[in-house]
C-alpha positions as CSV (number, residue, x, y, z in Angstrom):
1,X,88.2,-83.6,71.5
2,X,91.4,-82.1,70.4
3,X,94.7,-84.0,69.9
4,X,96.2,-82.3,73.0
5,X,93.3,-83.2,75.2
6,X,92.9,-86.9,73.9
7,X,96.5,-87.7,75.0
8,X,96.6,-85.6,78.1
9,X,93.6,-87.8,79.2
10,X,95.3,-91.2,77.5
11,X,98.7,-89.9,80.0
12,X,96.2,-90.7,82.9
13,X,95.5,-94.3,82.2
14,X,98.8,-95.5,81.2
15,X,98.8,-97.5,84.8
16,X,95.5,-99.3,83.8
17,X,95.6,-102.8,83.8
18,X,95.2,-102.8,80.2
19,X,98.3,-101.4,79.6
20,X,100.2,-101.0,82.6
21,X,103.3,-104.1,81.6
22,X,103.4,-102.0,78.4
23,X,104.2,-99.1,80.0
24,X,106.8,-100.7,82.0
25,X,108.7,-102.3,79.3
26,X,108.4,-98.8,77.5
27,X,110.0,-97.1,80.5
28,X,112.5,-100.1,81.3
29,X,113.9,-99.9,77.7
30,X,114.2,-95.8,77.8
31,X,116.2,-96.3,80.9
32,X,118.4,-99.0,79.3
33,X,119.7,-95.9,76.8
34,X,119.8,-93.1,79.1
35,X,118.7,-90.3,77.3
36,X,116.7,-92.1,74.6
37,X,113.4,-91.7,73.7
38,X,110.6,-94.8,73.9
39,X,106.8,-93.5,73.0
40,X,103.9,-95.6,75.2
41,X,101.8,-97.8,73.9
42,X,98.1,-95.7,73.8
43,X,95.9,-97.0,76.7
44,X,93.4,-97.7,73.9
45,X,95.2,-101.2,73.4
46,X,95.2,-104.2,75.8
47,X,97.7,-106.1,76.7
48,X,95.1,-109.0,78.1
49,X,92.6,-109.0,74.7
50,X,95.6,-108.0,72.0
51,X,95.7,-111.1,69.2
52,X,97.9,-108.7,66.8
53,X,100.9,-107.0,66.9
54,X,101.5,-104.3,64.3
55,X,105.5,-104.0,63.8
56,X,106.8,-101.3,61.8
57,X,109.9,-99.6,61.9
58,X,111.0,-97.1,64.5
59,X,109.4,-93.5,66.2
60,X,108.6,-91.3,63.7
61,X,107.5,-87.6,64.1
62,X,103.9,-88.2,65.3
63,X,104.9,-90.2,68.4
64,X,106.4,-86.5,69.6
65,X,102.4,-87.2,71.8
66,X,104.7,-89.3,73.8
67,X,102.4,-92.7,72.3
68,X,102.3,-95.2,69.9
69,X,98.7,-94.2,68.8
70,X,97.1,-94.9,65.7
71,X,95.9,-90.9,66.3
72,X,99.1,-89.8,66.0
73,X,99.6,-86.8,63.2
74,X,101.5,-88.4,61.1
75,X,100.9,-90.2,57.5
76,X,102.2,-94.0,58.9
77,X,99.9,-93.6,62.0
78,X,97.1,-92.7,59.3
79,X,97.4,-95.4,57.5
80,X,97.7,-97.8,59.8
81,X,94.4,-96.2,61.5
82,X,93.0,-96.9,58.0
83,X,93.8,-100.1,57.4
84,X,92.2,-101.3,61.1
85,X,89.2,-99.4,60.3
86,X,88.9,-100.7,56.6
87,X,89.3,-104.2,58.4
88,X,87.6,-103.4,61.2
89,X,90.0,-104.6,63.3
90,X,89.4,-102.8,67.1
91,X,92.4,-100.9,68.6
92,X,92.0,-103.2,72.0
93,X,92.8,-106.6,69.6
94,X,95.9,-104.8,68.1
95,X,98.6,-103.4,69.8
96,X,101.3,-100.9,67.9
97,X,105.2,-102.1,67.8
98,X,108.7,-101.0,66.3
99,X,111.3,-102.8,65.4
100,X,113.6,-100.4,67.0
101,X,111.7,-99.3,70.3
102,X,114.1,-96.0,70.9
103,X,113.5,-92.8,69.0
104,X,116.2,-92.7,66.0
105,X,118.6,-90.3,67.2
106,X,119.0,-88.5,63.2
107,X,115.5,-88.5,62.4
108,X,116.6,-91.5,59.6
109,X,114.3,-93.6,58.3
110,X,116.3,-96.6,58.3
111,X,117.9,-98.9,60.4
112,X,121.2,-100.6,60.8
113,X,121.6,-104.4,61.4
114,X,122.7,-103.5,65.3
115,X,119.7,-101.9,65.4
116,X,117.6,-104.5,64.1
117,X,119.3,-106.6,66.6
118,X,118.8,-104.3,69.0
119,X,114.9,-105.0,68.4
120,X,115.1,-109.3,69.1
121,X,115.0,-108.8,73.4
122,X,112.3,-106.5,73.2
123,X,109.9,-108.4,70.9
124,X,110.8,-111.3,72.8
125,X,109.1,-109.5,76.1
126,X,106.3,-108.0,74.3
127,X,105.1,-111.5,73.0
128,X,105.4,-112.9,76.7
129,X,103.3,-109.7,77.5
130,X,101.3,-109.8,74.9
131,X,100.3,-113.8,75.9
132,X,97.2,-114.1,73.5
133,X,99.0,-112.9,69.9
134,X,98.3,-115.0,67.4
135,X,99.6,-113.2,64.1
136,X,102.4,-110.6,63.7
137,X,102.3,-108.2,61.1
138,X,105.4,-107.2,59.5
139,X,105.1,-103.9,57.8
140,X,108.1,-103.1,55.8
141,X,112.0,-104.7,55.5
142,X,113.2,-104.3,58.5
143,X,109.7,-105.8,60.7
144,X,110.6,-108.7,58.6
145,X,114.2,-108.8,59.2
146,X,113.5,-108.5,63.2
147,X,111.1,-111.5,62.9
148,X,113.4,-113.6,61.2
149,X,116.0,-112.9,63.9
150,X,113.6,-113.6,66.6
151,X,112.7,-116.6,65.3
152,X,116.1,-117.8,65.1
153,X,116.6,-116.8,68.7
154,X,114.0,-118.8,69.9
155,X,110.7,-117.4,68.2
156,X,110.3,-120.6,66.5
157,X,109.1,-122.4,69.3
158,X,106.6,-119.7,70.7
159,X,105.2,-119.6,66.9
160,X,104.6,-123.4,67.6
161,X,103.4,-123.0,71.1
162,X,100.7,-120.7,69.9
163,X,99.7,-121.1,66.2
164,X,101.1,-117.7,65.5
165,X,101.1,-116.6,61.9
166,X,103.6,-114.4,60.3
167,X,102.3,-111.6,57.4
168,X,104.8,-110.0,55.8
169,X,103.4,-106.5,53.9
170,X,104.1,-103.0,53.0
171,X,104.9,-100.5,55.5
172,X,102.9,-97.5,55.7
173,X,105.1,-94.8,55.8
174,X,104.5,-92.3,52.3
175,X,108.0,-94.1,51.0
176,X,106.6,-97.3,50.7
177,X,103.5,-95.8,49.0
178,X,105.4,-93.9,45.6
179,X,103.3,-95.0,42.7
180,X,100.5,-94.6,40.7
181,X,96.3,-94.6,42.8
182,X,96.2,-98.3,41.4
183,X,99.2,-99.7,43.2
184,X,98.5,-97.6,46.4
185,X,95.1,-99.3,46.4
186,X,96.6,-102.5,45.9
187,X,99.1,-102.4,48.7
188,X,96.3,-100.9,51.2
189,X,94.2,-104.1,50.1
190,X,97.1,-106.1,50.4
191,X,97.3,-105.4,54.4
192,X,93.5,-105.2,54.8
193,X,93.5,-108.8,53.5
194,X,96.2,-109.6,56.3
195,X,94.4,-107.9,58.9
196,X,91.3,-109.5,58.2
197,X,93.1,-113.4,57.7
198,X,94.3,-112.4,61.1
199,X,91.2,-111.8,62.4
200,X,89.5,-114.5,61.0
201,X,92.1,-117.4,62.6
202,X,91.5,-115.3,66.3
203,X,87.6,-115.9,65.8
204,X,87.1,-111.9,66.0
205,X,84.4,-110.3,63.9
206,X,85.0,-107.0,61.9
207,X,83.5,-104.4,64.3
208,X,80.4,-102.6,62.4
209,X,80.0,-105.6,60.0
C-alpha cells in the first residue's frame, strides 16, 4: 500500500472510537488559531489502550499527510517508528504528541517560551484523554521544558494520581543525531531502554518477543 493510499484510508477512521476525542482536540485547537495547522493523530493509536505518550517538538514536514503517523516521510517519524519497533512497543499503546500542537508558521525548528506555554492546556487535555498513560516520554529540550511547566500547573498531582513516570531522552530529529555511528547507536539505545522501562511498569510485553 502506497503512502497516499494508507492515509486516504486512515482519513476514513479518524471518527473511530479509538481516536475520535483525538481528533476533536486536534480540530478544537486548529480552530483556536484560525488559520493554523494541527495534524491528527493516526487512527492506528487508541486513545482507550494508549499507556505512552511520545512528546516531541512541533509539525515537521512529514505531517504535510495531515497525521501524526509514525509513517510519516520524514527522518523524526523514522526514528521514532524505529525505536517502537526496536522496543516493540505497538502503535495502539503509544500515542504521538508535540509540544507545540500548531504547525510552526517559518518552518523553524525551535520554539519560544510562549510557545512552550502555549503547549501546558493542551497536554493537560490529552492526559485526561489519554486516561490510562502511565509514562511520558520527553524527546528533546523543549518536551522537557513543557513537562516541567505542566507539572507546575497541576501535573504533579495527576503524576501522583496515576504512577506516571517521566523519561527525559533525545529527540529524534537528524539535529539531535550529529555524531559519530557509536553515539547514534547509543542515543537510539538510550530511548529503546525508555520505551521498554515504560513498558515493563504497564505490564505490556514486546510484540514478536
Amino acid at each position: 500500500m502506497s503512502q497516499s493510499e494508507y492515509f486516504e484510508e486512515q482519513l476514513s477512521k479518524v471518527e473511530d472510537d479509538s481516536v475520535a476525542e483525538l481528533t476533536a482536540l486536534c480540530r478544537k485547537l486548529q480552530d483556536q488559531q484560525p488559520g493554523s495547522r494541527v495534524p491528527l493523530i493516526d487512527p492506528v493509536h487508541d486513545v482507550d489502550e494508549a499507556r505512552v505518550i511520545s512528546l516531541q517538538i512541533a509539525p515537521g514536514p512529514g505531517t504535510s499527510s495531515g497525521f501524526l503517523s509514525l509513517r510519516n516521510d520524514d527522518p523524526t517519524a523514522a526514528r521514532l517508528a524505529a525505536v517502537y519497533e526496536a522496543a516493540g512497543l505497538e502503535p495502539r499503546f503509544g500515542i504521538p504528541w508535540n509540544v507545540f500542537p500548531w504547525e510552526l508558521p517559518d518552518g523553524g525548528t525551535k520554539l519560544t517560551p510562549d510557545q512552550v506555554k502555549a503547549g501546558i492546556r493542551p497536554l493537560k487535555e490529552l492526559m485526561r484523554i489519554a486516561y490510562r498513560t502511565s509514562a511520558i516520554v520527553a524527546h528533546g529540550t523543549e518536551a522537557k521544558r513543557l513537562v516541567q511547566a505542566w507539572i507546575k500547573a497541576g501535573g504533579q498531582q495527576v503524576i501522583n494520581q496515576r504512577g506516571i513516570k517521566i523519561y527525559e531522552v533525545r529527540s529524534t530529529a537528524d539535529r539531535a543525531f550529529l555524531g559519530s555511528a557509536e553515539k547514534q547507536q547509543a542515543w537510539f539505545d538510550e530511548m529503546v531502554a525508555a520505551y521498554t522501562d515504560a513498558m515493563a511498569r504497564a505490564g505490556l510485553r514486546p510484540a514478536g518477543k
